[in-house]
C-alpha positions in Angstrom: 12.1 15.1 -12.8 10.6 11.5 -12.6 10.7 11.4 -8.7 8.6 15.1 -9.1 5.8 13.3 -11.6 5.7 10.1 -9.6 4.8 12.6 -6.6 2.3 14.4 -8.4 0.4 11.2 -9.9 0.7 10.0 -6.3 -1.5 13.0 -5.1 -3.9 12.7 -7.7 -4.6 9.4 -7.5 -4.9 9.6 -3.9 -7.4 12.4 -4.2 -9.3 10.2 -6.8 -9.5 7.3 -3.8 -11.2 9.9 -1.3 -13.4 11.3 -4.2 -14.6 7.7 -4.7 -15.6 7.4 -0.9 -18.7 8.4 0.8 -17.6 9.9 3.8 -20.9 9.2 5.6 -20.9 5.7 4.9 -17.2 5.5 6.1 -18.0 6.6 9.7 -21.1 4.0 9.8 -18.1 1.5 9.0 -15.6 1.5 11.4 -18.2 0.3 13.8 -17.7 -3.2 12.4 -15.4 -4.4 15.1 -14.7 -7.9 14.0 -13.5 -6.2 10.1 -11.4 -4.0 11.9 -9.2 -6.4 14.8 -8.8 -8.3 12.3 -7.1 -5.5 10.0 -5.1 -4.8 12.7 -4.3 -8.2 14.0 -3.2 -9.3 9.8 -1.2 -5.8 9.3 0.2 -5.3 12.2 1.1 -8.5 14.2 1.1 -11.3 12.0 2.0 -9.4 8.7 5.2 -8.8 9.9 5.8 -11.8 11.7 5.3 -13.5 8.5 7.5 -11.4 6.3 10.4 -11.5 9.0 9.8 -15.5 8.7 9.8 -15.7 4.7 12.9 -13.1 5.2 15.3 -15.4 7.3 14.6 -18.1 5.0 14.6 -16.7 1.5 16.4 -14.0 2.0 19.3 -14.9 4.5 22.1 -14.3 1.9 20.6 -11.0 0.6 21.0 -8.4 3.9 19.8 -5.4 1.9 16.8 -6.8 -0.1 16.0 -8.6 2.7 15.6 -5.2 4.3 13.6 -3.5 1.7 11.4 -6.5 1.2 10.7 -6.2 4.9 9.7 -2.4 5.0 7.9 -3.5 1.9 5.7 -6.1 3.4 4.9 -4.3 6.8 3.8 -1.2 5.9 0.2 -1.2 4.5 -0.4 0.2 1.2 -2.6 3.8 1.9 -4.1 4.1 -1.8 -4.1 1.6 -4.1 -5.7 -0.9 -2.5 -8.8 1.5 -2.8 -9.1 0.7 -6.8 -8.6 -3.1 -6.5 -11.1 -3.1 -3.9 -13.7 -1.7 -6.1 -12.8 -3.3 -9.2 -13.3 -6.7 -6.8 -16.8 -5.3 -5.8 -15.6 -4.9 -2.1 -17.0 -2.8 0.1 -15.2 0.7 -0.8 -16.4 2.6 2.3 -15.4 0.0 4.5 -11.7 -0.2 3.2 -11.5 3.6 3.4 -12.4 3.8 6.7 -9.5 2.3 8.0 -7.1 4.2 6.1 -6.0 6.8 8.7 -5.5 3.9 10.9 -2.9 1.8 8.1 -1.1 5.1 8.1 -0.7 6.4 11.7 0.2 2.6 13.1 2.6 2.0 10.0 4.3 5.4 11.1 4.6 4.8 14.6 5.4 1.2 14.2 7.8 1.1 11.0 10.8 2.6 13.1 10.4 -0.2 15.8 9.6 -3.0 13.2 13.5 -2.0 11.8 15.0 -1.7 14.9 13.2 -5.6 16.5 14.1 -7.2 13.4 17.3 -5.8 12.2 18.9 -3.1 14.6 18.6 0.3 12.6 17.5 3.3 14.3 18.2 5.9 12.1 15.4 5.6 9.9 13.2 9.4 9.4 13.1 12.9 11.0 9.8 14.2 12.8 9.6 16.6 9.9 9.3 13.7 7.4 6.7 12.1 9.1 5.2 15.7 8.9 5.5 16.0 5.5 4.3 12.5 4.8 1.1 12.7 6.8 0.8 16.0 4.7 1.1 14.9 1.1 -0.3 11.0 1.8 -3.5 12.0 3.4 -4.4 15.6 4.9 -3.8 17.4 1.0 -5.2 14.4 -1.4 -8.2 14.8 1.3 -9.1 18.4 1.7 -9.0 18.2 -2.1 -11.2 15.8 -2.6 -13.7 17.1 -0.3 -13.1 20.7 -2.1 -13.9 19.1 -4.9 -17.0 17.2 -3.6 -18.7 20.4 -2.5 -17.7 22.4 -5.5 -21.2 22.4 -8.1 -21.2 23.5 -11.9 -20.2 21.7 -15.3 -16.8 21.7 -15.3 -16.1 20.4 -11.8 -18.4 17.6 -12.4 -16.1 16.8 -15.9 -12.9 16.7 -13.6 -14.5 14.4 -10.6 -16.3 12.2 -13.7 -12.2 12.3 -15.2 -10.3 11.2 -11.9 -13.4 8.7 -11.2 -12.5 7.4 -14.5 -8.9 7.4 -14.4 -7.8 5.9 -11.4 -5.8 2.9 -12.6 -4.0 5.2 -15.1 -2.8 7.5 -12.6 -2.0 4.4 -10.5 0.1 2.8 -13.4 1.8 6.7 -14.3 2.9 7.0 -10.6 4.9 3.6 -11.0 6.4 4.4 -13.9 7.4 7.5 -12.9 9.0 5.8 -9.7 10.6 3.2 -11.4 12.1 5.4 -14.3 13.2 7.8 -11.3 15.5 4.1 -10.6 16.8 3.3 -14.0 20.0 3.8 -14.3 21.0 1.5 -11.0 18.0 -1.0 -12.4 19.2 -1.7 -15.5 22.5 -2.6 -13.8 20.7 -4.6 -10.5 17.5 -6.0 -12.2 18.3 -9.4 -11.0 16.8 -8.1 -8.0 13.1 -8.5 -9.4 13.9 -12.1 -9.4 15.5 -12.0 -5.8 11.9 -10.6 -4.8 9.6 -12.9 -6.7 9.6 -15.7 -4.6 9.5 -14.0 -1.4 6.4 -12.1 -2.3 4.6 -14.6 -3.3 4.7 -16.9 -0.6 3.5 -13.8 1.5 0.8 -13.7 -1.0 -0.7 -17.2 -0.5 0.3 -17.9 2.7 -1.7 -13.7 3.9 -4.6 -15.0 1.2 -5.1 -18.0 3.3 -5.2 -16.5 6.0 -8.0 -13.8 5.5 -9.9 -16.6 3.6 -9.9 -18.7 6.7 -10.8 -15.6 8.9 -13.6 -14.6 6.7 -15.4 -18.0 7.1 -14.7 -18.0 10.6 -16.3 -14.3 11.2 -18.5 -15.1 8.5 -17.9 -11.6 6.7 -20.4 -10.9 3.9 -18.7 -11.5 0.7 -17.7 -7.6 0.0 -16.3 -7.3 3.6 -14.5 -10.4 2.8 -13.1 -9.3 -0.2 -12.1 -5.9 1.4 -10.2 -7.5 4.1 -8.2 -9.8 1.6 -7.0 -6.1 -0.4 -6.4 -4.3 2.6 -3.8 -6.9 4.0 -2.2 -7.8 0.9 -1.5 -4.4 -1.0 1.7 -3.2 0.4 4.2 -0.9 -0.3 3.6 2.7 1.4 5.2 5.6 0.3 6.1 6.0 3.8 7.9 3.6 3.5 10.1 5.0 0.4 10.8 8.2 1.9 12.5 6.2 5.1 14.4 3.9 2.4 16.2 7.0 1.5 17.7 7.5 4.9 18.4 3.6 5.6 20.0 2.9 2.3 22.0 5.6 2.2 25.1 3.5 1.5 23.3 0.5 0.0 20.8 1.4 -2.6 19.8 -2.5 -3.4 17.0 -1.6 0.0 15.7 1.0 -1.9 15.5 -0.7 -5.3 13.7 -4.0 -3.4 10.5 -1.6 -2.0 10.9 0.4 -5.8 10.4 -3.1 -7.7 8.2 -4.7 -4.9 5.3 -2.8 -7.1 5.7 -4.3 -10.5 4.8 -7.9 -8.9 2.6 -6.9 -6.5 0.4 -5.3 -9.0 0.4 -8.4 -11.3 -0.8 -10.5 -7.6 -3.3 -7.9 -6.9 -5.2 -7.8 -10.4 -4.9 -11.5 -10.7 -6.7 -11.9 -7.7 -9.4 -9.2 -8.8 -10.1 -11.8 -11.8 -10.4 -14.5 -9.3 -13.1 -12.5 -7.4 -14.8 -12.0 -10.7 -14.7 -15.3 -12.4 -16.4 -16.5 -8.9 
């Protein structure tokens, strides 16, 4: 029952991301070329090269949580980061245009990140990745462009209502996934400590990193701030759904990418403040 409702808060709040988007302005985005090699170059090369790195030497003793923090850390988050990014006053459109791109590369790189840095191989089925490009992006967006086009009253209250509410959906799906986990948390909840330290270094040392590149590129200030939420939120439901298969037998993998969340959230709105207070 909770796995169901943390599905169904997922899709809304996904389809409040894409109602938040101006599709126009998203094309006219991705032809910033220096925003989006560096996207690719922080999520997809040295992202992971990082999180194997803070792995070995954190995590050495842990096999499992090493595992799930791993899948965590590469796999680009493909919603959330949306919200933060406007709450920061990034440049929305800009984020959003490279969202298709975090989730095809994450799908057709996840398998081969396991396999380099830790030898499994059977990770998902073609029809998962189906159903996952399904319910993560093609559904949340014909909605939201259903929506968009619809006119009258009462469509307007809805889109002014999921406008409103994206950070409660977005706090209802974690809940959801986390109660989904309790009984094997409240017996393993040591692992939230386990993960602490890991993700944080990952934090300041990816922080750093995009700080450096923005004054280097010299991004405006919104772009800058986009790029700093699109590499640092993590956790892809992708990236659950594969869990399910990989832990089978050890369940600590799975718990690791369902706790990752609680401090990643905390790290992303304490860096939204930081934007603000400057």
């Amino acid at each position: 029952m909770c796995t169901s409702l943390s599905f169904a808060f997922s899709i809304f709040y996904d389809t409040w991301s894409f109602l938040d988007v101006s599709f126009k302005e998203t094309k006219t985005a991705l032809s910033h070329k220096g925003f989006l090699i560096s996207v690719l170059i922080l999520n997809f090369i040295i992202g992971p090269l990082v999180a194997y790195g803070i792995g070995r030497i954190l995590l050495d003793k842990e096999p499992f949580i090493f595992l799930g923090f791993l899948m965590l850390v590469v796999t680009p988050c493909t919603d959330w980061y949306l919200l933060f990014t406007k709450l920061a006053k990034g440049n929305v459109p800009l984020t959003a245009s490279l969202l298709p791109v975090n989730l095809l590369l994450q799908i057709a790189l996840l398998p081969f990140y396991l396999y380099l840095f830790s030898g499994v191989k059977r990770t998902f089925s073609i029809s998962m990745l189906l159903e996952s490009i399904f319910y993560m992006f093609l559904l949340p967006f014909l909605l939201a462009i259903i929506i968009k086009r619809r006119k009258g009253r009462g469509v307007q209250k809805w889109r002014a209502f999921f406008t409103s509410s994206g950070m409660l959906f977005l706090n209802l799906a974690v809940m959801m996934m986390l109660a989904s986990e309790g009984s094997y948390l409240s017996r393993h909840f040591s692992v939230l400590y386990v993960l602490l330290l890991p993700l944080l270094v990952f934090f300041i040392i990816t922080f750093l990193a995009v700080f450096l590149i923005s004054k280097v590129l010299r991004f405006k200030t919104c772009d800058g701030i986009s790029l700093h939420f699109i590499t640092l939120a993590r956790n892809s439901p992708l990236a659950l759904a594969m869990a399910t298969i990989a832990f089978e037998k050890q369940p600590e993998g799975s718990l690791a990418l369902g706790l990752g969340p609680l401090i990643e959230l905390l790290l992303l709105a304490f860096i939204v403040y930081l934007f603000l207070c400057n």
